[in-house]
C-alpha atoms as a printed R data frame, in Angstrom:
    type eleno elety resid chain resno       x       y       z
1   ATOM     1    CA   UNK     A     1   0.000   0.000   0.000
2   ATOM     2    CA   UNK     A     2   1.156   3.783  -0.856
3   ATOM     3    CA   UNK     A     3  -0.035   5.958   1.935
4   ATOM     4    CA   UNK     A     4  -1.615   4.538   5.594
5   ATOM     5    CA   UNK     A     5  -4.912   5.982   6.222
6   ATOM     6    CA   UNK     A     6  -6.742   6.824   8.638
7   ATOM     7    CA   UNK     A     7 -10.725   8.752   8.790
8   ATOM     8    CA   UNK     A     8 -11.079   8.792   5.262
9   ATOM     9    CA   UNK     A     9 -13.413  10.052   3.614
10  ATOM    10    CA   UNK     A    10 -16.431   8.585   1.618
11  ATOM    11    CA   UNK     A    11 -15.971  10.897  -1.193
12  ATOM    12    CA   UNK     A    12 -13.671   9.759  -3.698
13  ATOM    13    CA   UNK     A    13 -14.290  11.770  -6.850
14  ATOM    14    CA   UNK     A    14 -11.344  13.017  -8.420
15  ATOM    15    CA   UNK     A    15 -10.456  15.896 -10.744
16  ATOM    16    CA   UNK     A    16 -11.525  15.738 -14.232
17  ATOM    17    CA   UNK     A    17  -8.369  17.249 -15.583
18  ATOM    18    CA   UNK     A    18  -6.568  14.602 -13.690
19  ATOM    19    CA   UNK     A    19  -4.868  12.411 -15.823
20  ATOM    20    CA   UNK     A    20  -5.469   9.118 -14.140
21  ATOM    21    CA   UNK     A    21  -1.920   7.293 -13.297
22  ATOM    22    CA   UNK     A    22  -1.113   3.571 -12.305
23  ATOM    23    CA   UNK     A    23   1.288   2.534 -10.492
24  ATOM    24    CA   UNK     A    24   3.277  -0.767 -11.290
25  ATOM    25    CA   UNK     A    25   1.431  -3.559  -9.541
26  ATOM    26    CA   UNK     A    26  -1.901  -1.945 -11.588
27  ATOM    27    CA   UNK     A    27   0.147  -2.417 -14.538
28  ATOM    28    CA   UNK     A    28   0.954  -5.815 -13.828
29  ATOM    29    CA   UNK     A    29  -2.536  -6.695 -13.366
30  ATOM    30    CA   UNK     A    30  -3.983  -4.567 -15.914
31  ATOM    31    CA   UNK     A    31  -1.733  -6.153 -18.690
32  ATOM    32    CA   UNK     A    32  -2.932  -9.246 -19.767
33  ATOM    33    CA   UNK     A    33   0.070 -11.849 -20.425
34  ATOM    34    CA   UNK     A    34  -0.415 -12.598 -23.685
35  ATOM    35    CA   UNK     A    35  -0.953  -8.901 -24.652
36  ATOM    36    CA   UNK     A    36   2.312  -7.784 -22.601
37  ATOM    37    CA   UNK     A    37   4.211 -10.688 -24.399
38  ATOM    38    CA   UNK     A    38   2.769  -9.612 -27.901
39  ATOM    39    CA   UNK     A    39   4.201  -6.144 -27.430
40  ATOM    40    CA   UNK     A    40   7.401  -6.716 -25.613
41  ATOM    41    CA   UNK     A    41   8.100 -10.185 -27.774
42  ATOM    42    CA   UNK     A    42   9.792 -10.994 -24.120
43  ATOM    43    CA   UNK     A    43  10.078 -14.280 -22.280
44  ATOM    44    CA   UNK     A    44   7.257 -13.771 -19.534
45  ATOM    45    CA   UNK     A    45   9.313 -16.248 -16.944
46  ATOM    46    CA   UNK     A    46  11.910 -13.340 -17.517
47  ATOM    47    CA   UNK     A    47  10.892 -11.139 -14.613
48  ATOM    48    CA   UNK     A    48  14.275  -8.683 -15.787
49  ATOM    49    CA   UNK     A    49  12.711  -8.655 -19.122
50  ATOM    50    CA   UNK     A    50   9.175  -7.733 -17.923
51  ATOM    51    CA   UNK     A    51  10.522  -5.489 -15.680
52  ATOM    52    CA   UNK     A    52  12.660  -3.846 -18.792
53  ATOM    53    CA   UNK     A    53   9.189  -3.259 -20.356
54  ATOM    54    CA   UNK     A    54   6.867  -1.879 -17.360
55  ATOM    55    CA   UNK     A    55   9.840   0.598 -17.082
56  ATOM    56    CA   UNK     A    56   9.795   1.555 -20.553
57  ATOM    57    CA   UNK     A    57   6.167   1.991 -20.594
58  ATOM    58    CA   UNK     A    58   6.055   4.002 -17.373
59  ATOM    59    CA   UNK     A    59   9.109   6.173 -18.900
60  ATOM    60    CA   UNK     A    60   7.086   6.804 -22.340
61  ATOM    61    CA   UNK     A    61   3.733   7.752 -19.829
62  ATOM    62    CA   UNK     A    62   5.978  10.579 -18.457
63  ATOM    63    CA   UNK     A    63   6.922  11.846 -21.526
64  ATOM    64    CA   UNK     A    64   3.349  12.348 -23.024
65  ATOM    65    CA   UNK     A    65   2.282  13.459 -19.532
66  ATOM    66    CA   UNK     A    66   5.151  16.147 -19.387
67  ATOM    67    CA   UNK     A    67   3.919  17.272 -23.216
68  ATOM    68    CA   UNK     A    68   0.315  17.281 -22.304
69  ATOM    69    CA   UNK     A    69   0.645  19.398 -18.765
70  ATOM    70    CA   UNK     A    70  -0.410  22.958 -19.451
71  ATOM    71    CA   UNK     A    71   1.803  25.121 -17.437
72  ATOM    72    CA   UNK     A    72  -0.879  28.013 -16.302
73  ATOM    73    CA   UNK     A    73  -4.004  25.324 -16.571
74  ATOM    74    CA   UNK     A    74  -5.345  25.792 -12.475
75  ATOM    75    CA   UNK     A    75  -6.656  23.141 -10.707
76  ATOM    76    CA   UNK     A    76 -10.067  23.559  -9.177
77  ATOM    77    CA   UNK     A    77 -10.646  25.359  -5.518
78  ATOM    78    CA   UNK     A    78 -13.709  24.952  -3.330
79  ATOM    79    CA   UNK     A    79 -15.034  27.034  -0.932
80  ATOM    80    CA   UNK     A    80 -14.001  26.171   2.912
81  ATOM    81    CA   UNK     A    81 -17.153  25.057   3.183
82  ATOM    82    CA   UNK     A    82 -15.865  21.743   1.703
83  ATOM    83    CA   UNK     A    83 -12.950  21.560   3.113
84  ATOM    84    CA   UNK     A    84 -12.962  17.639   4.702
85  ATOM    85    CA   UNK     A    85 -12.964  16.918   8.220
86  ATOM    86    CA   UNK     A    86 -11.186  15.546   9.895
87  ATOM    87    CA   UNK     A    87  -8.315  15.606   7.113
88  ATOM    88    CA   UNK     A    88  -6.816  12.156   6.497
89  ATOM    89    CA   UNK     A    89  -3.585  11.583   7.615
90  ATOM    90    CA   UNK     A    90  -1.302   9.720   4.931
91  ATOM    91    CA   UNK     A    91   2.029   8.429   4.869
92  ATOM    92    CA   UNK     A    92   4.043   5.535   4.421
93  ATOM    93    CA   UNK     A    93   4.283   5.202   8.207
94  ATOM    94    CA   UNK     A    94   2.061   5.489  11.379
95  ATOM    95    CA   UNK     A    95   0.657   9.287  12.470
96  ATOM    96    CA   UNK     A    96   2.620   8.680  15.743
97  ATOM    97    CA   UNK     A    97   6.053   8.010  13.526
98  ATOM    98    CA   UNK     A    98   5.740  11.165  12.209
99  ATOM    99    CA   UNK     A    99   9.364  13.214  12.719
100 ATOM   100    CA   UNK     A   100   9.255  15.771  15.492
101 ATOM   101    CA   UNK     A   101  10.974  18.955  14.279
102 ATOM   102    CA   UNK     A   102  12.224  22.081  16.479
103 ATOM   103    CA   UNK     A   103  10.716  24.785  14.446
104 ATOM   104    CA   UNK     A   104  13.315  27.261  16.894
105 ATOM   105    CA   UNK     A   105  16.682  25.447  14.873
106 ATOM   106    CA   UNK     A   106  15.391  24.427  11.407
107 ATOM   107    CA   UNK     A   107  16.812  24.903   8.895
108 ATOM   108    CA   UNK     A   108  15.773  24.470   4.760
109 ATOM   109    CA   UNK     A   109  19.298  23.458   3.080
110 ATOM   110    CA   UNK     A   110  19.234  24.788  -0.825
111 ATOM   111    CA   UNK     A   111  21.893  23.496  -3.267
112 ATOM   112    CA   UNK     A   112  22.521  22.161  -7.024
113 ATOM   113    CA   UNK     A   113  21.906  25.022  -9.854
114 ATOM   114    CA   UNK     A   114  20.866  28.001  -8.044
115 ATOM   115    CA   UNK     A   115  22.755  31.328  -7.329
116 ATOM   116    CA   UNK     A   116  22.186  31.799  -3.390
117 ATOM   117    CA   UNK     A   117  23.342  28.517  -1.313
118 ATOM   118    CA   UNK     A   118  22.584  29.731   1.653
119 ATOM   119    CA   UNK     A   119  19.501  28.062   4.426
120 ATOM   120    CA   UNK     A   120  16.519  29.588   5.085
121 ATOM   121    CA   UNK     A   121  15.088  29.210   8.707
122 ATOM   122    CA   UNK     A   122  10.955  29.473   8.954
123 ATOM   123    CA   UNK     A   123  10.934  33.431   9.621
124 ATOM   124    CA   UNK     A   124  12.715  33.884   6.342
125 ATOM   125    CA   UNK     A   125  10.252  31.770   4.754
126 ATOM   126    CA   UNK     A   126   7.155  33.514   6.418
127 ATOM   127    CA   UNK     A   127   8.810  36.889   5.323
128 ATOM   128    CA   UNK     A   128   8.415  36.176   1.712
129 ATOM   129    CA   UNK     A   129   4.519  36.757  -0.045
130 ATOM   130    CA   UNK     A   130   2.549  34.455   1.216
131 ATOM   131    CA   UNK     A   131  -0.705  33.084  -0.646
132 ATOM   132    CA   UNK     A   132  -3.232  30.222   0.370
133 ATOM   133    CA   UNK     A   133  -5.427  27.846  -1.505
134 ATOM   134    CA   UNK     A   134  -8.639  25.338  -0.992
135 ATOM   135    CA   UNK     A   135  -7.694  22.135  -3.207
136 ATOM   136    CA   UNK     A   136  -8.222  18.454  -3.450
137 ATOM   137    CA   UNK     A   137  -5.597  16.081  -2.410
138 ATOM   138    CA   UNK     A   138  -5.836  12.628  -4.873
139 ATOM   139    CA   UNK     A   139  -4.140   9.932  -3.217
140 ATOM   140    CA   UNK     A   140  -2.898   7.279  -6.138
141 ATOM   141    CA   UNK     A   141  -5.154   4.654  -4.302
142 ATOM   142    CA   UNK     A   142  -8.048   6.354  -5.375
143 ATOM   143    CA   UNK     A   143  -9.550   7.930  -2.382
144 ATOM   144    CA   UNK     A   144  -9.180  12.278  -1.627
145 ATOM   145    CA   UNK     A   145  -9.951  15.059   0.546
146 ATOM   146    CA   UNK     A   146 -10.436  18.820   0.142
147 ATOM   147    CA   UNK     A   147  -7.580  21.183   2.242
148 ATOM   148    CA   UNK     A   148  -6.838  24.527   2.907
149 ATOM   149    CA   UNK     A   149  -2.801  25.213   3.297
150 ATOM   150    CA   UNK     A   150  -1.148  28.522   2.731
151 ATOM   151    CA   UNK     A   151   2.747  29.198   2.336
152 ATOM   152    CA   UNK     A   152   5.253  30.773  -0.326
153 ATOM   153    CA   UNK     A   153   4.793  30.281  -4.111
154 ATOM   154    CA   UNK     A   154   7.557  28.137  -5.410
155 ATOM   155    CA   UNK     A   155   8.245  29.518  -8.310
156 ATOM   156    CA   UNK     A   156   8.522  32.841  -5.448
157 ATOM   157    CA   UNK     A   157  10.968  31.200  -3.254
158 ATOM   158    CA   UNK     A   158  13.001  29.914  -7.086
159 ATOM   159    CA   UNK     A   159  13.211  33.479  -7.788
160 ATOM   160    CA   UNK     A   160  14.840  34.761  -4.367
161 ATOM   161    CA   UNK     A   161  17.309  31.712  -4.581
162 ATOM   162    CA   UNK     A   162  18.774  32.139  -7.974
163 ATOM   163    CA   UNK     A   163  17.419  29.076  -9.033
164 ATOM   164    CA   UNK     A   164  18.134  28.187 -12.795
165 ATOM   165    CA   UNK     A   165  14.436  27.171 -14.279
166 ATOM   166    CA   UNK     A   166  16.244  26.406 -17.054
167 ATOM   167    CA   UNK     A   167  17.021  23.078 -15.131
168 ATOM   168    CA   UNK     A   168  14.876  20.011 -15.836
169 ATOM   169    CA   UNK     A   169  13.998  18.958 -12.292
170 ATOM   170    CA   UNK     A   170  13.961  20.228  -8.551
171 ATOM   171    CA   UNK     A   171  14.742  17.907  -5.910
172 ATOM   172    CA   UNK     A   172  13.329  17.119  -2.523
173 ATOM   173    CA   UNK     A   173  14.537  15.400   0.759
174 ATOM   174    CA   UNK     A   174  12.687  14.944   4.152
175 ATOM   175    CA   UNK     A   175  12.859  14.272   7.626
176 ATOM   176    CA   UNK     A   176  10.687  11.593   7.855
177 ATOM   177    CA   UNK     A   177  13.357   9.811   5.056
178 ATOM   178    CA   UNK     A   178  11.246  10.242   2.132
179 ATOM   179    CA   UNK     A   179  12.208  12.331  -1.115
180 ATOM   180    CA   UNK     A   180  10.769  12.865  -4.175
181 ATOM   181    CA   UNK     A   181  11.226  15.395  -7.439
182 ATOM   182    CA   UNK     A   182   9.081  17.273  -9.992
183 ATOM   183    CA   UNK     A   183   9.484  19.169 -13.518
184 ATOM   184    CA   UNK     A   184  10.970  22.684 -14.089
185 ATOM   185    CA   UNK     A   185   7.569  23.165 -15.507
186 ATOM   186    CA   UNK     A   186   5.145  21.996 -12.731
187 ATOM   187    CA   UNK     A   187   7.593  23.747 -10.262
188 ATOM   188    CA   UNK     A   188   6.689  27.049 -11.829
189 ATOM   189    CA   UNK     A   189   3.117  26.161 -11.426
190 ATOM   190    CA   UNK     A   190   1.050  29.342 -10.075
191 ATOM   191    CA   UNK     A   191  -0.440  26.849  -7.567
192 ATOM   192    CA   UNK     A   192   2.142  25.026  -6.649
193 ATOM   193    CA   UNK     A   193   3.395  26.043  -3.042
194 ATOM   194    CA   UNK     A   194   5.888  25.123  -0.033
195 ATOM   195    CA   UNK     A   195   2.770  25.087   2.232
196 ATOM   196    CA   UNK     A   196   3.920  26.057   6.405
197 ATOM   197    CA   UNK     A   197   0.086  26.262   7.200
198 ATOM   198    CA   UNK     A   198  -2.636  23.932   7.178
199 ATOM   199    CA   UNK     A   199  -6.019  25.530   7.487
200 ATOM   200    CA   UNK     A   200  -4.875  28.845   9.338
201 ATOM   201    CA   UNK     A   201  -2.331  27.427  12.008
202 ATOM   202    CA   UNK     A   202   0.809  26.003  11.573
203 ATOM   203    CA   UNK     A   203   1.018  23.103   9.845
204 ATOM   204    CA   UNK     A   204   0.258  20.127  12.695
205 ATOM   205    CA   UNK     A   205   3.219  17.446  12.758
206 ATOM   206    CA   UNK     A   206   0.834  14.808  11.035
207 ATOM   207    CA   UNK     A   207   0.565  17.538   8.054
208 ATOM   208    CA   UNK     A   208   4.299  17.976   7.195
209 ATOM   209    CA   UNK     A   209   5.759  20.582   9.706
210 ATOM   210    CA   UNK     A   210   7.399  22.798   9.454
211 ATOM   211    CA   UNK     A   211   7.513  22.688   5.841
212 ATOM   212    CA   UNK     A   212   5.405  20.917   2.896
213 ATOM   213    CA   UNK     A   213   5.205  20.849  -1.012
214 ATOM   214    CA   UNK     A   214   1.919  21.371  -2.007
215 ATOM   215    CA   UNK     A   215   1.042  20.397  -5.625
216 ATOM   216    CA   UNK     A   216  -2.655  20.435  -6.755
217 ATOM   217    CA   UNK     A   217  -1.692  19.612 -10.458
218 ATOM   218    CA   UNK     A   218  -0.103  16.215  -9.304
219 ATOM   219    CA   UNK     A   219  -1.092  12.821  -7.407
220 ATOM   220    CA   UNK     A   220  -0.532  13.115  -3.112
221 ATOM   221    CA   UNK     A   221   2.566  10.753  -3.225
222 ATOM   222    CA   UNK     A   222   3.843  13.838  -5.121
223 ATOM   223    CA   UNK     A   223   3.554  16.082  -2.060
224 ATOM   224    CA   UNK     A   224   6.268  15.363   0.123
225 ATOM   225    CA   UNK     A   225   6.601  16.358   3.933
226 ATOM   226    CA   UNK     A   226   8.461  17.164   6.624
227 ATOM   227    CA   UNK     A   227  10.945  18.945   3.828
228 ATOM   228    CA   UNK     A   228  14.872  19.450   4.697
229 ATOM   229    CA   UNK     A   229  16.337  20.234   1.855
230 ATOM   230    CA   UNK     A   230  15.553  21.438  -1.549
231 ATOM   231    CA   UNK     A   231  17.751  20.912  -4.899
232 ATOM   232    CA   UNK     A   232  17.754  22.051  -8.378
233 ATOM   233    CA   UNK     A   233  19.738  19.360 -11.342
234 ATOM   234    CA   UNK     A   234  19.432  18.244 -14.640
235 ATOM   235    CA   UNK     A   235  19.436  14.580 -13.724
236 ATOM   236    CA   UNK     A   236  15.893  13.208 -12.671
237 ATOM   237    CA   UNK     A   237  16.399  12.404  -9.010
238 ATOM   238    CA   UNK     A   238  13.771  10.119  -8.474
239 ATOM   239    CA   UNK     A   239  11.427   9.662  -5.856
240 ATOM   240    CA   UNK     A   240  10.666   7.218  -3.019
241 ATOM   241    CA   UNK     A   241   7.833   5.988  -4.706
242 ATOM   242    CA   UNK     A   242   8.828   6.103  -7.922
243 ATOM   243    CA   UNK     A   243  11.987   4.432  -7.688
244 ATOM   244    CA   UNK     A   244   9.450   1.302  -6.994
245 ATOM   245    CA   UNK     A   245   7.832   1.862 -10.296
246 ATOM   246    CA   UNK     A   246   5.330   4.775  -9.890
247 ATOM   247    CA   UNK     A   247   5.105   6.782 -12.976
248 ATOM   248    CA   UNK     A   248   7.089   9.973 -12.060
249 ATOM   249    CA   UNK     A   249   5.269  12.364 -13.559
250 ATOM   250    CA   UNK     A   250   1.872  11.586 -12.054
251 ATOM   251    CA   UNK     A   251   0.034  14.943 -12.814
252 ATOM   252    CA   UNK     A   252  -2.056  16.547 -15.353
């Protein structure tokens, strides 16, 4: 399973614009043999050579999803009068595993292709424009739930570090041990923020603090929490989930 859950809610209905994205073990079950060994021509007690294709697929479903993604396209908002309640907690861990960070002594660690190396500490980030948004999480096992978080543009907090968005991909690693990476392009997304509030306080330990990425445009595994350090490269760093065989891309 991708994310623990707990509370969740009944409503599942997803985004229209969403392109819908499968993970490997959907793939494998989704495939029928003898249509996977029609395509691939592979030896299906091969498991390298089946593995070889699902990687090849999953690699040409990025590519049309990168082409397809429409740079200023918004995803929808909702009034806080939908906003779900309780929120569901999700992870690949246990709410009471979640890291507990001194907000007094953290620090954000930048690096790879950007101008200003230096860390930011939370009152640096709060000092920066500040925006907020009312979107819908869509976990990649089919359930989601309507937030509110508010934080620092990312293409805002880019700009003050000298980032180069000529770069292909931006980097993320976490306290809790995940990481995880997105396009230049989606990075630049007018929605897409590092979220420090959930709702109008703080973001709660459960929901990433001190720091989050919040990404409407993409799936929730896309999201990562609990953020420590941030990195901009041309080489596609991977993610925690993909590296398992998750399409990378997973957005619209």
């Amino acid at each position: 399973m991708s994310e623990k859950k707990k509370n969740l809610p009944k409503n599942s209905e997803l985004q229209p614009e969403l392109v819908q994205l499968q993970r490997r073990l959907f793939l494998r079950s989704g495939l029928s043999l003898g249509a996977l060994s029609l395509l691939s021509g592979c030896n299906l007690q091969d498991g390298d050579q089946v593995d070889k294709v699902l990687w090849a697929m999953s690699r040409w479903n990025d590519r049309v999803q990168g082409m397809l993604f429409r740079p200023n396209h918004l995803a929808p908002t909702y009034p806080a009068s939908m906003i779900t309640k309780p929120f569901p907690f999700n992870a690949f861990y246990d709410a009471d595993s979640a890291p507990e960070i001194d907000g007094d002594t953290y620090t954000l660690e930048v690096s790879g292709l950007v101008r200003n190396k230096s860390s930011w500490n939370l009152a640096q980030l709060r000092a920066l424009p500040q925006t907020s948004q009312i979107t819908r999480h869509i976990c990649i096992e089919g359930w989601s739930a309507i937030g509110q978080w508010g934080g620092v543009p990312f293409r805002t907090f880019l700009a003050h570090i000298g980032a180069d968005t000529t770069a292909r991909y931006v980097g993320f690693k976490c306290a809790d041990r995940y990481y995880s990476s997105i396009d230049m392009a989606t990075a630049l997304h007018p929605q897409t923020m590092l979220a420090l509030d959930f709702g109008t306080a703080p973001l709660p330990t459960e929901y990433g603090y001190p720091l989050k990425l919040r990404v409407p445009t993409k799936l929730g595994f896309k999201n990562p929490k609990h953020i420590a350090a941030i990195f901009v490269t041309n080489e596609n760093p991977g993610g925690y989930w993909e590296d398992q065989g998750y399409n990378w891309f997973s957005g619209s």
